[in-house]
N, C-alpha and C positions, 0 to 999 in steps of 0.2 A: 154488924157493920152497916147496912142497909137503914136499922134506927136509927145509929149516930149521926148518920148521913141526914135522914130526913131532919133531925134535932137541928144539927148544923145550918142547915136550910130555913128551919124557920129560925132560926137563933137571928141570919140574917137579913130576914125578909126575901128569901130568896125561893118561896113557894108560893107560887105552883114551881112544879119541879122545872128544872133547866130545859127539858122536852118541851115541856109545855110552854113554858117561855119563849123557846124559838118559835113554835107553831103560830102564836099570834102574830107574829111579822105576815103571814100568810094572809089571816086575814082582812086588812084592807090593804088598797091599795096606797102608793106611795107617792108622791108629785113628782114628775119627769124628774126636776132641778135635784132630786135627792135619789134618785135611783143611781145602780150602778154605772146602768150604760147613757147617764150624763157627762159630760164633757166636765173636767176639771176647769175652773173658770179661775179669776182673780177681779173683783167687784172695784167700786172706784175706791171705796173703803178702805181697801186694803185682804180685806176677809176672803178665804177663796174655797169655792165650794168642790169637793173631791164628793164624788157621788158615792165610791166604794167604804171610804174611811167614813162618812156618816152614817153607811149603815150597820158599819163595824162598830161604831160608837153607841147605835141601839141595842147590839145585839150584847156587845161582850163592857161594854164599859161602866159604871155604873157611875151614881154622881160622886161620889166619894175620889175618886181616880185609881181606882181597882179595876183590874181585865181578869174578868172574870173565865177560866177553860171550865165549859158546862160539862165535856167528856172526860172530864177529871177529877168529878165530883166537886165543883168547882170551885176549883184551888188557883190560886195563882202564881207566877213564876215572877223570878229574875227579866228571865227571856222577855213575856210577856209586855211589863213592864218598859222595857228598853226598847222594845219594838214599837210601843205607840207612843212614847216620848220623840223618834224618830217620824212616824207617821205625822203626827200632828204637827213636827216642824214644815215636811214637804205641804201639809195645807196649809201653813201661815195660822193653826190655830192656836194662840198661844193660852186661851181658858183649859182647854183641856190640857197642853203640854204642862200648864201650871198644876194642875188638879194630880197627874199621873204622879209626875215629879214629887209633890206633898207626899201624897199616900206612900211611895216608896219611903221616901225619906224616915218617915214615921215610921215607918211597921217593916219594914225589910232590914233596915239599918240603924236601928235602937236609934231613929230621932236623926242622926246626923252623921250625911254621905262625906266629910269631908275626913273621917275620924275611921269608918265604916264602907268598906264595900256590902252590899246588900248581899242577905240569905236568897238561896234561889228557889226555896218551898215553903209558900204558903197555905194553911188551908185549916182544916177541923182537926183535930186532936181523937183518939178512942173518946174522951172525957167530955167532948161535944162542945170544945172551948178553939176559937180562932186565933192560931197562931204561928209563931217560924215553926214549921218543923224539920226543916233539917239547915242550919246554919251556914252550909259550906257554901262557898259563893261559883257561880257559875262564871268562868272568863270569859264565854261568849257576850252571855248579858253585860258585864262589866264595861267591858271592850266597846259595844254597842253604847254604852250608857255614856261612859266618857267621850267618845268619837261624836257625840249628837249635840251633848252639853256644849261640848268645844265648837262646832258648827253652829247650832243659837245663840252661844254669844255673840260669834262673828255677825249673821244673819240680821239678830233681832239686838245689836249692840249693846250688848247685856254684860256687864264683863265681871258680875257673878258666876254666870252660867260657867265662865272661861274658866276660872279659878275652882269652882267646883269640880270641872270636867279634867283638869288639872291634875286635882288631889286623888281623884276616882285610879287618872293612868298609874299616879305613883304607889297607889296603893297594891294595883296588877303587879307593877314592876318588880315591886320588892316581894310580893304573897304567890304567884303564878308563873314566874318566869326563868327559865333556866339553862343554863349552858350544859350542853352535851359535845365529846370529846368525838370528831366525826362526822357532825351535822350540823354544829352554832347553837345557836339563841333560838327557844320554842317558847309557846305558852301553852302550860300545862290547864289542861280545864279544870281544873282549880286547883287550890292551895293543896290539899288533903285528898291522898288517896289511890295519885296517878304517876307519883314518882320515887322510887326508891334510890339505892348507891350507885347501882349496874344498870336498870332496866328504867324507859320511861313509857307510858301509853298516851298517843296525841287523836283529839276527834279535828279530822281536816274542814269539819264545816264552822269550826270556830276560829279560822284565821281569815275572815275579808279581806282581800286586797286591798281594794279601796279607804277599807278602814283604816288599817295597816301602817298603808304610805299616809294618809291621812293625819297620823298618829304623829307618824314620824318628822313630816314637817312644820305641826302644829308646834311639836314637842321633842325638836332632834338631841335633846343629851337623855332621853330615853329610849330604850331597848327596842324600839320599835321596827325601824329600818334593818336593823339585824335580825328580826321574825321576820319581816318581809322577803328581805335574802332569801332564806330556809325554806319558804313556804312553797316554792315549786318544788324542791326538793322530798318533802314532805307529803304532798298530795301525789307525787310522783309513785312513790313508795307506796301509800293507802291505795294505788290504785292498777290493781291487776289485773288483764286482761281490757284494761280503760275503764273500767268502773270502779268510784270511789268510792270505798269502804267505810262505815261508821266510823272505825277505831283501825288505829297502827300501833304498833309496838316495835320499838327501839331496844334492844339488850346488847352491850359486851360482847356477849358469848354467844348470840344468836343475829344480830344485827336487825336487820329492818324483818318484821311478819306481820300477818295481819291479826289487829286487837280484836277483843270480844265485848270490852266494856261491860254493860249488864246485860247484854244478851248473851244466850246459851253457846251461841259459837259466830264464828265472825263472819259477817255482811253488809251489804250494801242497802240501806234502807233510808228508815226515817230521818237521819241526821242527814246521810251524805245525799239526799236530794238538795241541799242548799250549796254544794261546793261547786254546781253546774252554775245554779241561779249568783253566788258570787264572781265568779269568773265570767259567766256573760256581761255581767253589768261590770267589771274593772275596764277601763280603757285603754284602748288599743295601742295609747305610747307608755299605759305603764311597766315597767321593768317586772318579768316574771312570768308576765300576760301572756304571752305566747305558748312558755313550755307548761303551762298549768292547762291550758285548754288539748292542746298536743296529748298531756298524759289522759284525758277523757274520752279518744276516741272511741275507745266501747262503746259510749253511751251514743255518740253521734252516728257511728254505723246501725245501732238497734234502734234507732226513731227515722230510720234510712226505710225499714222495714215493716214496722211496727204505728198502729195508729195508741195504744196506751204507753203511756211509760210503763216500765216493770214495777212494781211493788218494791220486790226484791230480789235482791244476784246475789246469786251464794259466790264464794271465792275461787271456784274455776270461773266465774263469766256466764255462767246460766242464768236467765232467769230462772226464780224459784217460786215467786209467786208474780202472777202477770197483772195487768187492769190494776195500777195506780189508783188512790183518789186524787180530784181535779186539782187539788195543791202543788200536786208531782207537774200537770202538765203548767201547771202558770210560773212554777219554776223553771222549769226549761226556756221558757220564751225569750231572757237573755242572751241563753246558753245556743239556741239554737238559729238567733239573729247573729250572733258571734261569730259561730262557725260557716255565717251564708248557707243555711239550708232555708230557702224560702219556702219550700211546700211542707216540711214537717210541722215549718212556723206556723204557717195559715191552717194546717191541720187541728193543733192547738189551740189557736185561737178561737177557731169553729166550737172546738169543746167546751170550751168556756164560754161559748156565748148559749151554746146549750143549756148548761149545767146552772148559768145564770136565771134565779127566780126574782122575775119583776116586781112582785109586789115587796120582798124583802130588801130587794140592793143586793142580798149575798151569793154567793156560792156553796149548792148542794142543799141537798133536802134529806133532813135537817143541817142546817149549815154547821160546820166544823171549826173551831180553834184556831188550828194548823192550817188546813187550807186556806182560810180568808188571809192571815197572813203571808203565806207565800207568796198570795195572788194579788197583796197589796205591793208587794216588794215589784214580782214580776210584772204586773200590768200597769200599773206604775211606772216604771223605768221604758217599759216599750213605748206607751204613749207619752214621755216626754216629761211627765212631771216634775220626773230629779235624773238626775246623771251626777258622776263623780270625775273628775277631770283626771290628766296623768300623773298631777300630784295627791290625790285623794280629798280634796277638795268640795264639798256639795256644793252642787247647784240646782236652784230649782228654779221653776217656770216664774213664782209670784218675784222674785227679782232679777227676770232673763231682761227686763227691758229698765 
């Protein structure tokens, strides 16, 4: 495996290894204007400089418009993809939101998003050949992808984008979404896999609010505003003891339990760190808002207590594994501006400015995937760059005035 890998790598000019490639961010240093802890700017230009997403863009982007996960041999996602088509809108960068957008379009979706929702696994094959390898589409990405299209058209009055982002929802609507007798209208995370006659399994970090009612107004004779309903209900369920669980499962004959998805038994981990970081950042008159944060007080009483987040809470409410990476704490910062706890906030924040290496722009040494995104969502949204109003709506700084 470790050959294929290396083959892969130089197949695409991507040696020296992904280690190695971060470490040179190390060695020199970097100009204030392009560090992390510069101030988000907007020029007379137009062009506006976000210190963390440039260095995002050194680290994981390449010029092709591939985001490149180094800790995953590096493969790229759906997610990926749709996260910095988003990023790049709150900078006003539209080379790169053009470049991300291309690449997907080609190689995630046989050429064309309007026909296609994008494969959410890319990467090297046994055979040392780059390609989809597993077709199924991720609805988180999806969701992300069209909720961002539909915001750049508006933004950057493109009314491609609109019609693209459009086709993306319709294609959720009809492959992803489904009425359950008991609960409404879900979105299965994806088409294939997650739904049977009786029984459905839902991951609660793939329904944003924000996005959601976003959806919903952009595009009200779709299914969207009926997920949004659901969705407290939903996370309510996922979350035992106030800690939101990876995976739920719905059955018949069993009704609401906690899912396993592909892990070995069910917990609170890597996925459901984002159901905190969505629900901090939905706004305070949207419909839902209230009982979704309500159903997390676990988590709000154990950063009560606690200077890490947990890793992981098994399904009684323990943690199982303690000391988070800094991704878990820049997600919170929403979450925990939400709920007014101002010392766990400034706790957090202190982390991050630790955890922060100057000469890189990023987060953690060697910097992580996952965490830089969390941390672009989360410090992002704390300092003001973007917010989502009570319709779901984006707004950012480069057109607050």
């Amino acid at each position: 495996m470790r050959t294929v890998l290396i083959a892969c790598l130089a197949v695409q000019g991507l040696i020296p290894s992904p280690l190695a490639a971060q470490e040179k961010f190390h060695k020199q240093a970097l100009p204030v204007s392009q560090r992390n802890d510069a101030p988000m700017r907007a020029e007379s230009s137009g062009v506006v400089s976000w210190g963390l997403w440039e260095a995002y863009k050194r680290g994981f982007l390449d010029d092709s418009g591939r985001i490149v996960d180094h800790d995953g041999g590096a493969r790229t996602t759906s997610e990926a993809q749709a996260y910095g088509l988003f990023f790049a809108l709150v900078a006003n960068d539209r080379p790169a939101f053009d470049r991300i957008l291309q690449w997907t379009q080609t190689n995630l979706a046989a050429g064309d998003l309007t026909s296609n929702l994008p494969a959410w696994h890319w990467g090297c094959d046994p055979d040392g050949k780059w390609r989809v390898l597993d077709k199924n589409p991720a609805s988180d990405a999806d969701l992300w992808m069209s909720y961002t299209l539909l915001q750049a058209g508006r933004l950057w009055q493109e009314p491609g984008f609109v019609k693209l982002g459009d086709a993306i929802a319709g294609h959720i609507a009809t492959q992803s979404v489904v009425n359950i007798a008991g609960v409404g209208t879900v979105l299965l995370p994806a088409p294939i896999g997650f739904h049977s006659k009786d029984s459905v399994e839902l991951n609660p970090s793939y329904l944003p609010m924000p996005v959601l009612w976003g959806l919903a107004n952009a595009l009200p004779d779709g299914p969207w505003a009926q997920i949004a309903s659901s969705t407290p209900l939903v996370v309510r369920e996922a979350s035992p003891h106030g800690f939101a669980m990876d995976w739920v499962r719905f059955s018949l004959a069993q009704g609401w339990e906690p899912g396993k998805g592909p892990a070995s038994e069910p917990r609170a981990s890597f996925d459901a760190i984002r159901v905190y970081l969505w629900a901090g950042m939905t706004d305070p008159h949207t419909r839902g808002r209230k009982q979704i944060l309500a159903a997390l007080n676990g988590m709000r009483g154990y950063m009560k207590d606690n200077f890490y987040p947990p890793m992981v809470v098994s399904v009684d409410g323990k943690a199982a594994s303690e000391h988070a990476g800094v991704g878990y704490s820049a997600a919170l910062l929403p979450f925990l501006k939400a709920v007014g706890d101002d010392r766990a906030l400034t706790l957090q924040l202190s982390r991050l400015d630790i955890a922060r290496k100057p000469q890189s722009g990023l987060y953690g040494d060697p910097p992580r995937y996952y965490d830089q995104n969390l941390a672009l969502f989360g410090t992002g949204w704390v300092e003001n760059l973007f917010s989502f109003n009570a319709e779901g709506m984006l707004e950012v700084r480069w057109r607050s005035k």
